[in-house]
C-alpha positions as CSV (number, residue, x, y, z in Angstrom):
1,X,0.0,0.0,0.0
2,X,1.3,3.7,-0.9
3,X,1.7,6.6,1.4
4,X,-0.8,8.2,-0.7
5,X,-3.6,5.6,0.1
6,X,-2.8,5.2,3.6
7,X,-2.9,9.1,4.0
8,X,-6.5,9.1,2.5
9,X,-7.7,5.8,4.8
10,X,-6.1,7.9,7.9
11,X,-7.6,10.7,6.9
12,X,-10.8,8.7,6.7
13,X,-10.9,7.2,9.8
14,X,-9.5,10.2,11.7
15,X,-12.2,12.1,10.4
16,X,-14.9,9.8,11.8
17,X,-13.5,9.2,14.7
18,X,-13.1,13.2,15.7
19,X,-17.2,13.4,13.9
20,X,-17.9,11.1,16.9
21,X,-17.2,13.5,19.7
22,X,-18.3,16.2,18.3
23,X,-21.4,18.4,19.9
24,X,-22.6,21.4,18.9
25,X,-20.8,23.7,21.4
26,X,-17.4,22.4,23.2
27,X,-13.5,23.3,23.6
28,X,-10.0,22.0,22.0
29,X,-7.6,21.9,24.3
30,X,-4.5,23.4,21.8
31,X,-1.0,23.0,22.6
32,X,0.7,24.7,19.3
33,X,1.9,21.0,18.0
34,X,1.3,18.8,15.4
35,X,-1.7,16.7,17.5
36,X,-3.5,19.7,18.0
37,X,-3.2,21.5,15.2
38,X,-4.8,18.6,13.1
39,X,-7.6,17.5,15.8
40,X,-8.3,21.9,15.9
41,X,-8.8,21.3,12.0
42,X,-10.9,18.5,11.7
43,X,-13.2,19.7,14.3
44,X,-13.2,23.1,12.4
45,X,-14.2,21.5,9.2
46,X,-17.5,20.3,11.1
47,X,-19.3,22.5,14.0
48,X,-20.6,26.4,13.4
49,X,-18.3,29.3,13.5
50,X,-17.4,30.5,17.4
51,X,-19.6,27.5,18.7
52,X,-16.3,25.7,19.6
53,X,-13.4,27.4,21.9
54,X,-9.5,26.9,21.2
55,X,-8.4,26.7,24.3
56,X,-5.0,27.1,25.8
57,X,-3.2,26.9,29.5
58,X,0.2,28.0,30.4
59,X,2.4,29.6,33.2
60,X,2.6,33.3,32.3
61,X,5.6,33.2,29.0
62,X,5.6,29.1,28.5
63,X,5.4,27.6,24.9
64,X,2.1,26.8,25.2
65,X,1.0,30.2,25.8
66,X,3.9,32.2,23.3
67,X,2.8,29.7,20.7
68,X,-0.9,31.3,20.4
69,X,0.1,34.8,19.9
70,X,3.0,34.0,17.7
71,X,1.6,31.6,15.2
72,X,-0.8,34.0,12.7
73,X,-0.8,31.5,10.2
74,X,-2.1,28.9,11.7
75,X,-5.0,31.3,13.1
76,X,-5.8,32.5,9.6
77,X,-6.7,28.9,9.1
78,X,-8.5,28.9,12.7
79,X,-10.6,31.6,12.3
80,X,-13.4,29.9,12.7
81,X,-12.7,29.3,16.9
82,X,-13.0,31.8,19.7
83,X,-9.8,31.8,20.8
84,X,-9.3,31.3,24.6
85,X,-5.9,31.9,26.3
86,X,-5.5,31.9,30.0
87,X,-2.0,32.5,31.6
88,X,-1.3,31.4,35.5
89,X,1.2,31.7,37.9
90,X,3.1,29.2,40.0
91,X,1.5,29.7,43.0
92,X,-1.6,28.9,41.3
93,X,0.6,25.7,40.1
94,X,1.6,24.6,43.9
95,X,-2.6,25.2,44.8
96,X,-4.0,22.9,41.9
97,X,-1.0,20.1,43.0
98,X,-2.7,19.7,46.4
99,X,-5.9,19.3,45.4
100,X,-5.0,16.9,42.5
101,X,-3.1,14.9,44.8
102,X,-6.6,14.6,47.0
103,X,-7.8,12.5,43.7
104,X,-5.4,10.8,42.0
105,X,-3.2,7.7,42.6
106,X,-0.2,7.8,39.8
107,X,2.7,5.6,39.5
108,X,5.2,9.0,38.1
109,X,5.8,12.2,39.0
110,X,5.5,12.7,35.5
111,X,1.8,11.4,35.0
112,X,1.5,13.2,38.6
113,X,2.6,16.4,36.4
114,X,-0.1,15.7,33.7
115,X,-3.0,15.3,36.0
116,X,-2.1,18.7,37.8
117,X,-1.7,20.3,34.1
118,X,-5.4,18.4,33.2
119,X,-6.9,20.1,36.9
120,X,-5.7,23.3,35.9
121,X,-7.4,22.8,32.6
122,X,-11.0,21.6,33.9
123,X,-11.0,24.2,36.5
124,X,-10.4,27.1,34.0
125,X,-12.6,25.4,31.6
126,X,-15.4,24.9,34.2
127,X,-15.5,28.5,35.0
128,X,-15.7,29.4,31.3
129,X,-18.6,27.3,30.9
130,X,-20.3,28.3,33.8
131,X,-20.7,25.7,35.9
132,X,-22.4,23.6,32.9
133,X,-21.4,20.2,31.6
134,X,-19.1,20.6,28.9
135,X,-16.9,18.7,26.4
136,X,-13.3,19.1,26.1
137,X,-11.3,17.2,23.4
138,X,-7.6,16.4,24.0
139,X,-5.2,15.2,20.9
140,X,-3.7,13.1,23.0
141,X,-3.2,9.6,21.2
142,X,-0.7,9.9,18.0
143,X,2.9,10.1,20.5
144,X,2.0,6.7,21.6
145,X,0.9,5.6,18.3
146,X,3.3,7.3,16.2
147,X,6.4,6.9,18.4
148,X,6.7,10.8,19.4
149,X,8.4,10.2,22.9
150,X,11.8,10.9,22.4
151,X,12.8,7.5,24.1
152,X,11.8,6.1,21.1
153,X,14.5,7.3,18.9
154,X,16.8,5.6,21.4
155,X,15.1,2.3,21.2
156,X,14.9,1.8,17.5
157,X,18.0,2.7,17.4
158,X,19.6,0.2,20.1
159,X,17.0,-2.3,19.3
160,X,15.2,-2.1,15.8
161,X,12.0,-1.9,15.0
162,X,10.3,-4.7,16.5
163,X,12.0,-3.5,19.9
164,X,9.6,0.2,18.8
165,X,6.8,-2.2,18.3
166,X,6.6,-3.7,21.6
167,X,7.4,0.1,23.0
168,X,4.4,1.4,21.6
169,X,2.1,-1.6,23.0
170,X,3.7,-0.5,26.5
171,X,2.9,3.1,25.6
172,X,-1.1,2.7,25.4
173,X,-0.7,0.2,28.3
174,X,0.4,3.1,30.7
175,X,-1.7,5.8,28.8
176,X,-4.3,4.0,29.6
177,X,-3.3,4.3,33.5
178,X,-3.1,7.7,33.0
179,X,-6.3,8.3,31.0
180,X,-8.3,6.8,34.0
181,X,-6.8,9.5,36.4
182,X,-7.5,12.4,34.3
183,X,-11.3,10.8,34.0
184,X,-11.6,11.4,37.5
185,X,-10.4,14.6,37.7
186,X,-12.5,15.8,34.8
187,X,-15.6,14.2,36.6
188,X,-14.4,16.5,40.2
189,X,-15.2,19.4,37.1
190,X,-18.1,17.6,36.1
191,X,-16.4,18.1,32.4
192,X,-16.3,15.0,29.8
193,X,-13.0,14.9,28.4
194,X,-12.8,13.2,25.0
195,X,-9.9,11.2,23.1
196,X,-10.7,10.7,19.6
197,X,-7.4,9.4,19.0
198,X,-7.4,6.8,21.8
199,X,-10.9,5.3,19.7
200,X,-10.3,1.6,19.3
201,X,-10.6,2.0,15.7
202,X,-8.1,5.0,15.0
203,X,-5.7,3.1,17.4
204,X,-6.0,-0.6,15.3
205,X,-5.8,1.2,12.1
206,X,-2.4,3.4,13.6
207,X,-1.3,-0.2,14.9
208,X,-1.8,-2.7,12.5
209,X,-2.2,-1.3,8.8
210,X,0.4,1.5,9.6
211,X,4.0,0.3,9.2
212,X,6.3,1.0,11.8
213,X,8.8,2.6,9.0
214,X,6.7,5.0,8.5
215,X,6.6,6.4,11.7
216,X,10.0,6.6,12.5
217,X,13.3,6.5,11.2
218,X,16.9,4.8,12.5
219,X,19.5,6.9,13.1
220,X,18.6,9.2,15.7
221,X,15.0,10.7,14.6
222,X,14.7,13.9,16.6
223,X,11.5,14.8,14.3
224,X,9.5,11.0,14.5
225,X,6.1,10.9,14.1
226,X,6.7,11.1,10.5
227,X,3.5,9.8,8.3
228,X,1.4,11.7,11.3
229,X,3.2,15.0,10.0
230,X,2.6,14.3,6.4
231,X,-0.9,13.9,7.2
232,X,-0.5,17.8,8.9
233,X,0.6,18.8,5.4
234,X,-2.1,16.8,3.5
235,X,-4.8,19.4,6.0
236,X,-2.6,22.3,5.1
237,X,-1.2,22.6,8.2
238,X,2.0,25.6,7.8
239,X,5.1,24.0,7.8
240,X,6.2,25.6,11.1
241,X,3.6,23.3,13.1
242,X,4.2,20.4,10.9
243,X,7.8,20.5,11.7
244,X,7.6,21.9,15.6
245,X,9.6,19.2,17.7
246,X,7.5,17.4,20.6
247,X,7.8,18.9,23.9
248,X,6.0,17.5,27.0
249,X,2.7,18.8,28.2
250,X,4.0,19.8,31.8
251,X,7.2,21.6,30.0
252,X,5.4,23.5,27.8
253,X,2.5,24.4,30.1
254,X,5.4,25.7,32.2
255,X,4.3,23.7,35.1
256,X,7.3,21.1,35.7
257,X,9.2,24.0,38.2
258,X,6.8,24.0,40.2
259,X,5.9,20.5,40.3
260,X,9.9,19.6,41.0
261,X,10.3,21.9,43.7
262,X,7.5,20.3,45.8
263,X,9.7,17.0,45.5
264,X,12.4,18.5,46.1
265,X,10.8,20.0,49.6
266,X,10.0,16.3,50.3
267,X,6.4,16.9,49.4
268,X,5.7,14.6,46.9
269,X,7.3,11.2,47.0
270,X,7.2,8.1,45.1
271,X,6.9,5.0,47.6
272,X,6.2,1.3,46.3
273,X,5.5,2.9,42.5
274,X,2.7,5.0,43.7
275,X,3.2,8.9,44.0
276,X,2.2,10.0,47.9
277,X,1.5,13.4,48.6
278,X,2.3,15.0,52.2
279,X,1.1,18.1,50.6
């Protein structure tokens, strides 16, 4: 099967699978990368003009927040949106940590750092909505699926590509552990969050009728995610997003500081691979 044809079944089954979560009135959460970018445009492509909000989180000067104001081409394409940017500050950070460690149970500081970034989310999100249920869609899905962690540029390179195969099945398995905690945080909002990229279908398609080769490169692949970027270019996504390298949520919210000076304070600790707060 050619690129070209398995461009248009992704496209395809991408486009279903975001038609599915759709509603007539609801919130992208937008980061400035690739994932966003193309779940913003699909969802774009289908619901009213200023019925959906792009929404996006960040300490005051992060990525996340810089990215809004500085990408104009991408926004000429966005237009449709009512754009929503909200900037916080690190005490704000150290508030939400203590009341997300009241409801989750996490193996990592790093998934620890997520659900804090997700509370901060739903809690901003909630007040824009007024209390009411809403839905908020995430892009989260394609770095497991596509190998965008940077770990797995070291593993195909020290192991091959069936060594990337098996790390992408252990991906999901602990994005699902993950996915359960933010649930539960997003039902404290009484928000839905909603993964169209985590559908059963988009992942079997991404798993089994995607080759690995096309996802990734040997030889030390800082970019990765590579037929998930040509699909960016096949929605006309600018070349700037399509090429932006992957950072991680709690970096480029701006949050991890404030996150890794409450461990450091012996605040948060990991004990038996579960994260225990003292805060």
């Amino acid at each position: 099967m050619t690129q070209e044809v398995l461009l248009e079944e992704l496209d395809f089954i991408a486009k279903r699978v975001v038609d599915q979560c759709l509603s007539d009135k609801g919130f992208v959460l937008y980061s400035g990368g690739i994932d966003s970018a193309i779940l913003a445009t699909l969802v774009m492509n289908k619901v009213r003009p200023k019925a959906w909000g792009l929404f996006t989180l960040g300490v005051s000067g992060s990525q996340d927040t810089t990215n809004l104001i500085a990408e104009s081409n991408l926004w000429n394409l966005l237009s449709s949106f009512r754009r929503i940017v909200r900037e916080i500050d690190k005490e704000r950070v150290t508030a939400a940590a203590k009341e997300t460690a009241k409801i989750v149970n996490v193996p990592s500081i790093s998934h620890f750092e997520d659900c804090t970034a997700f509370y901060l989310i739903c809690e901003e999100i909630n007040k824009i909505a007024e209390g009411k249920d809403s839905i908020l869609l995430s892009a989260n899905g394609p770095d497991e699926l596509f190998c965008g962690y940077d770990r797995f540029r070291r593993i195909v390179d020290e192991g091959g590509y069936k060594a990337a195969e098996l790390e992408i099945t252990r991906a999901l398995d602990l994005s699902n552990i993950l996915r359960a905690q933010v649930r539960l945080i997003a039902t404290h909002f009484e928000l839905a969050i909603l993964e169209p990229f985590f559908q059963t279908d988009f992942v079997n398609f991404c798993s089994k009728k995607i080759p690995i080769e096309l996802k990734i490169l040997k030889n030390g692949d800082m970019l990765r995610k590579r037929i998930w970027r040509r699909y960016g270019e096949y929605l006309s996504i600018p070349n700037e997003i399509v090429t932006k390298r992957k950072k991680a949520m709690q970096y480029s919210m701006g949050i991890h500081k404030s996150i890794l000076s409450l461990v450091k304070r012996g605040e948060l600790t990991i004990e038996r691979d579960s994260l225990k707060a003292t805060i």
